[in-house]
C-alpha positions in Angstrom: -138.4 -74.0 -12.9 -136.2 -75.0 -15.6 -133.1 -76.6 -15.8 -129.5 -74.8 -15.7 -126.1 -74.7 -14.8 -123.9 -72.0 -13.4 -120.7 -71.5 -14.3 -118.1 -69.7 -12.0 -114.4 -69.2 -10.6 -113.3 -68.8 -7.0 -109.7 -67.7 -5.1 -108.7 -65.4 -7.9 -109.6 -67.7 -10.8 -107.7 -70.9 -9.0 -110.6 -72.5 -8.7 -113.0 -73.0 -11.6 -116.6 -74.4 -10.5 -119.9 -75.6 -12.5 -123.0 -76.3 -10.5 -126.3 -77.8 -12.3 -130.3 -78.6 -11.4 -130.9 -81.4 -13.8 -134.5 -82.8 -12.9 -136.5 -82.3 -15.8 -133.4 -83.2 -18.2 -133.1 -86.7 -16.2 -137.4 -87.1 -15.7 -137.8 -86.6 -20.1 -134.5 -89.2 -20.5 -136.4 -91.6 -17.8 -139.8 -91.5 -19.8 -138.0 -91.8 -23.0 -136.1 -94.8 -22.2 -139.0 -96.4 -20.0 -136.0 -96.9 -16.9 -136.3 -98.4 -13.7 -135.3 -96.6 -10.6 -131.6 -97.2 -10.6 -131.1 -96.9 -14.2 -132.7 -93.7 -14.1 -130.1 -92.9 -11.2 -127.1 -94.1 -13.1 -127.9 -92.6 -16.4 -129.5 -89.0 -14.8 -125.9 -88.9 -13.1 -124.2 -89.2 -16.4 -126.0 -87.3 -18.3 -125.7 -84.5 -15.5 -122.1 -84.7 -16.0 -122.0 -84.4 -19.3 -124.2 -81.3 -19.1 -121.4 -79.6 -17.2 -118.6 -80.6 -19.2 -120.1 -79.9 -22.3 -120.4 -76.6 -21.3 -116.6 -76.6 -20.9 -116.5 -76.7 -24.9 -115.6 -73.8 -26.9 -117.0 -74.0 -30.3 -120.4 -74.4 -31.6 -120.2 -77.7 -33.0 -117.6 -79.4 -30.7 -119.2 -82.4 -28.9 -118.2 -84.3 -25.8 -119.5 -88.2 -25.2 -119.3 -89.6 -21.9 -119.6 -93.6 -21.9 -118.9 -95.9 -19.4 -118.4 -100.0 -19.9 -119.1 -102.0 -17.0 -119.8 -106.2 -16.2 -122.9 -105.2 -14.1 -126.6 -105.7 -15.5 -127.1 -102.2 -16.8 -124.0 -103.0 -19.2 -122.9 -99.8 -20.2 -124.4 -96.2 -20.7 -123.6 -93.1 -23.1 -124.3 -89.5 -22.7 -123.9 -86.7 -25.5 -123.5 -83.1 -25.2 -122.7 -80.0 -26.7 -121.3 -76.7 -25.9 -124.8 -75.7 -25.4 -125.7 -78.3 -22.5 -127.7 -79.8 -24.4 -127.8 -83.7 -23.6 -128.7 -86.9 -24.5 -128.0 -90.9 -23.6 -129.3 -94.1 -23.3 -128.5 -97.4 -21.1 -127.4 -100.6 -22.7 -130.2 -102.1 -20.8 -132.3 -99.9 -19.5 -135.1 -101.7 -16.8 -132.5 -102.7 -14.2 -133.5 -104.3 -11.2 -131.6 -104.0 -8.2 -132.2 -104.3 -4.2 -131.1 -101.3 -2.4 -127.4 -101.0 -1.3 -126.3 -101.9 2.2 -126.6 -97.7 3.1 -130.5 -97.6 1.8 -129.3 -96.3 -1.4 -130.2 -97.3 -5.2 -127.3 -99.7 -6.0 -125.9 -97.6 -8.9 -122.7 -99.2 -8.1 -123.6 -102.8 -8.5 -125.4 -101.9 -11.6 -122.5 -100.7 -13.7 -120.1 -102.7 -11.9 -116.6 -103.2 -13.1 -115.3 -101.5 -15.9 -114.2 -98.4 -17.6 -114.8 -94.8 -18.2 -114.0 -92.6 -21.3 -114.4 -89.1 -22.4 -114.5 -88.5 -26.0 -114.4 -84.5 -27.4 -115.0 -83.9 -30.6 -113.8 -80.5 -31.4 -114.7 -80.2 -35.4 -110.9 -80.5 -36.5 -108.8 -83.9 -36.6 -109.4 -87.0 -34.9 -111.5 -86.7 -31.9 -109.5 -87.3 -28.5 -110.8 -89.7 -25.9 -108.7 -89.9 -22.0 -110.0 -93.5 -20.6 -109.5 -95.0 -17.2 -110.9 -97.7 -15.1 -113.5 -97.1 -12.8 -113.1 -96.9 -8.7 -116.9 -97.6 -7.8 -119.1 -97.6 -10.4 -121.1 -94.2 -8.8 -120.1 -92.3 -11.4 -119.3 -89.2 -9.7 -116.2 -90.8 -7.9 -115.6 -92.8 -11.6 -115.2 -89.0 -12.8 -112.9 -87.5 -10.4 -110.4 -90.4 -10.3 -110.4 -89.8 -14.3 -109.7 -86.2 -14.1 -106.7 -86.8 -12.1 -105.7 -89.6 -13.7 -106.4 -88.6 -17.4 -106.1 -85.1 -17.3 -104.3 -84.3 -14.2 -106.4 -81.7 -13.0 -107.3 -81.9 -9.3 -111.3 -82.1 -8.9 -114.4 -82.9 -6.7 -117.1 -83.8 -8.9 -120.6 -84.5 -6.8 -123.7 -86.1 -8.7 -126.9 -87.2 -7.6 -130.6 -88.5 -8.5 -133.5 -88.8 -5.7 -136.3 -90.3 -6.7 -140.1 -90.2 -6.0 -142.0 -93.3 -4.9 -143.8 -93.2 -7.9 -140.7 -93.8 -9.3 -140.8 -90.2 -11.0 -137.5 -88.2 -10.6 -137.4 -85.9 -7.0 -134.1 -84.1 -7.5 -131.5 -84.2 -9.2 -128.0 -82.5 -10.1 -124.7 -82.0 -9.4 -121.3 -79.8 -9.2 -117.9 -80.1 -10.8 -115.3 -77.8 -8.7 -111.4 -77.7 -10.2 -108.3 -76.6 -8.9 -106.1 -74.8 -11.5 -102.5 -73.9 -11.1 -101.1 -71.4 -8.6 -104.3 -72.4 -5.8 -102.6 -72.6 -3.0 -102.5 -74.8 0.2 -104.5 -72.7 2.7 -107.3 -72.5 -0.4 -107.5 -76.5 -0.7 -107.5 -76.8 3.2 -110.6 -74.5 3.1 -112.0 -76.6 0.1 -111.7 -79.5 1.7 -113.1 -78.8 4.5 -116.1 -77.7 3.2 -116.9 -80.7 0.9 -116.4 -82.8 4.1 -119.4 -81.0 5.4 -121.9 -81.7 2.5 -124.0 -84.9 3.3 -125.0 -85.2 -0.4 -126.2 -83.1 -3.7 -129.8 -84.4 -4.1 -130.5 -83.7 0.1 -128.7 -79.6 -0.8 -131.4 -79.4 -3.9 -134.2 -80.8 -1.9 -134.0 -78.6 0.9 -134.3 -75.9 -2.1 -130.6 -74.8 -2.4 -130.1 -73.6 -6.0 -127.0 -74.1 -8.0 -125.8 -70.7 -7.2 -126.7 -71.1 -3.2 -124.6 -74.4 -3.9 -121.7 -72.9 -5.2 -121.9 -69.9 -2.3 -121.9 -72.7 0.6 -118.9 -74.5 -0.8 -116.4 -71.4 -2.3 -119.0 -68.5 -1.0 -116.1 -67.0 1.0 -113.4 -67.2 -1.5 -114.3 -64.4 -4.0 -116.7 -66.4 -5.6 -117.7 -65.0 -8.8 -120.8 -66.3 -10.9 -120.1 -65.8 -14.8 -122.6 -67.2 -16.5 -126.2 -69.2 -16.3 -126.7 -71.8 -19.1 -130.0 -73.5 -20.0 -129.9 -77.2 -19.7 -132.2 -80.1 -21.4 -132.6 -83.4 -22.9 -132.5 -82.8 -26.5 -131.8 -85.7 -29.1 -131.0 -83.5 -33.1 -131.5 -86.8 -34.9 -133.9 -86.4 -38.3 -135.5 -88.0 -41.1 -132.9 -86.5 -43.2 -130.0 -86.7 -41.5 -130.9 -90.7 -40.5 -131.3 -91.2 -44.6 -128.2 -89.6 -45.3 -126.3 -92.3 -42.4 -127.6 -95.1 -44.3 -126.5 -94.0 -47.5 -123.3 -93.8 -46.5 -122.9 -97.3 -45.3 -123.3 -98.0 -49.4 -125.3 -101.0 -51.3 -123.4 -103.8 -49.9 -124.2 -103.2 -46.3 -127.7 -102.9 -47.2 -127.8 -105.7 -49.2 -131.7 -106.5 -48.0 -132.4 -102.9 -50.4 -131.5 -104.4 -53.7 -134.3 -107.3 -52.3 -137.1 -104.6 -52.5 -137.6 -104.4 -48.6 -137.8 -101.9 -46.6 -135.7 -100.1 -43.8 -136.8 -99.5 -40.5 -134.1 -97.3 -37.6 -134.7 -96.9 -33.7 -133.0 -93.6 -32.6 -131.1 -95.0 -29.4 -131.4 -91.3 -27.7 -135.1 -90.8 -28.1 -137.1 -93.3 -29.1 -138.1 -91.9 -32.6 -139.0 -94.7 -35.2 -137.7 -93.6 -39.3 -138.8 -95.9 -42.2 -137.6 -95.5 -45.4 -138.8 -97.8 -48.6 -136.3 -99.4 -50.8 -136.3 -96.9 -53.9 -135.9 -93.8 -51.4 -132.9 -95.8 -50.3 -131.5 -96.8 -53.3 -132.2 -92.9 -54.8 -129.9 -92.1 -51.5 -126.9 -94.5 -52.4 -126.5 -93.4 -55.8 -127.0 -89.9 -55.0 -124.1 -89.8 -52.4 -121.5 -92.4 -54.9 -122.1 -89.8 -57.1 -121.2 -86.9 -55.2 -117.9 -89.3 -54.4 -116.7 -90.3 -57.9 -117.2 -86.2 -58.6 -115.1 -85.2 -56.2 -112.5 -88.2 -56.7 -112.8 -86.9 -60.7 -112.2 -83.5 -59.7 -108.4 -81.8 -60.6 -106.6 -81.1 -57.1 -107.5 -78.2 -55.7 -111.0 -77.7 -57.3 -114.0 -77.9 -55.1 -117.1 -79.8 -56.4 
């Protein structure tokens, strides 16, 4: 079955909640970045997030980066998405090797380590605005619920998880973001609580075959729990040919300086893998083209489109 997310509200609309099945998002980011087993854990719980709160976007071109900065081996890791929920990332270093944690566990903790956490949204208008705050634990999912009350002051459990095969394939994974929104009252976070005490952990819910919607119905299911909407979800990298040439351009003649040499350019897309080469007169064609687009539109009277 494919990937999705759910999203829904709960207790009169005082509760906003996402829910998401992420195993074939996380297994395509695992065999395009070659990861080793806790790598795969740390960046599938990332890029799970970032799923769900990319859906939280409005507009069509708005984006949402998730990155995290930490002193352990894996260094750091980024995740992309859209409004869409369509994802990608990548580890700093991506083949990790790490004994299991004291409870059995891939050490996802130990592998990012110390460090912080920011959330970056691009929204297509103005500078883009990114909330940052240091990280508790390094398990992500406890990394993102300290920043939402910290950075955004809105009260949430956030839940992620990865299980993996002994094949080192991906098993399970996915994860749920639940939010309390003004006016919820205290018997409502009682209940709340109460119920996310229960849950033993995300990847052991999907494994027994829960769905995000059975999820969702165990934790809120008797708080007028409504379902709005199901979203597709996948690991989806938009770079191009085109749109790489055009990046390059931009940087201008002096940052290329090895063009005006005759040699040619070669760029590793960090999300997916996929190799671009370009030759030094397609390059050269590309600067000129785009510092003459700029000295037209400096040339241009006020006002005027070029």
């Amino acid at each position: 079955m494919s990937d999705y997310l759910i999203k829904a509200i709960a207790a009169d609309g005082r509760i906003r909640a996402y829910a998401a099945s992420t195993r074939l998002l996380v297994e395509t980011a695992r065999r395009r970045h070659n990861t080793s087993p806790t790598v795969t854990a740390a960046l599938g719980r990332l890029l799970t997030a970032a799923a769900m709160m990319g859906s939280m976007l409005k507009g069509e071109d708005e984006r949402l980066t998730l990155k995290i900065s930490g002193d352990g081996p894996v260094q750091g890791l980024v995740a992309v998405s859209n409004a869409r929920a369509e994802v990608k990332g990548y580890a700093f270093v991506p083949d990790v090797l790490l004994p299991p944690s004291p409870a059995g566990k891939l050490d996802v903790g130990r592998a990012v380590g110390a460090g912080t956490i920011s959330v970056t949204r691009a929204i297509g208008v103005g500078e883009p605005f990114t909330g940052t705050c240091q990280l508790v634990s390094g398990e992500i999912a406890e990394d993102l619920t300290y920043y939402y009350a910290a950075s955004e002051q809105t009260p949430s459990s956030v839940a992620l998880g990865v299980l993996m095969n002994q094949n080192n394939t991906v098993r399970q994974a996915g994860g749920f973001i639940i939010q309390l929104m003004p006016g919820v009252t205290e018997e409502v976070i009682a209940r709340l609580e109460e119920r996310l005490r229960a849950i033993t952990s995300i990847t052991s819910m999907l494994e027994s075959g829960m769905t995000p919607e059975d999820i969702l119905t165990q934790v809120l299911g008797d708080m007028d729990l409504k379902i709005l909407e199901r979203v597709p979800t996948a690991y989806r990298c938009d770079c191009s040919r085109e749109r790489t040439l055009e990046t390059l351009a931009g940087l201008g003649k002096k940052s290329l300086d090895w063009v005006e040499k005759g040699l040619p350019t070669e760029v590793v897309c960090e999300f997916c893998g996929m190799i671009y080469q370009f030759e030094a007169e397609e390059l050269r064609e590309a600067i000129a083209r785009r510092e003459a687009s700029r000295a037209a539109a400096d040339d241009a009277p006020d006002g005027e489109d070029v």
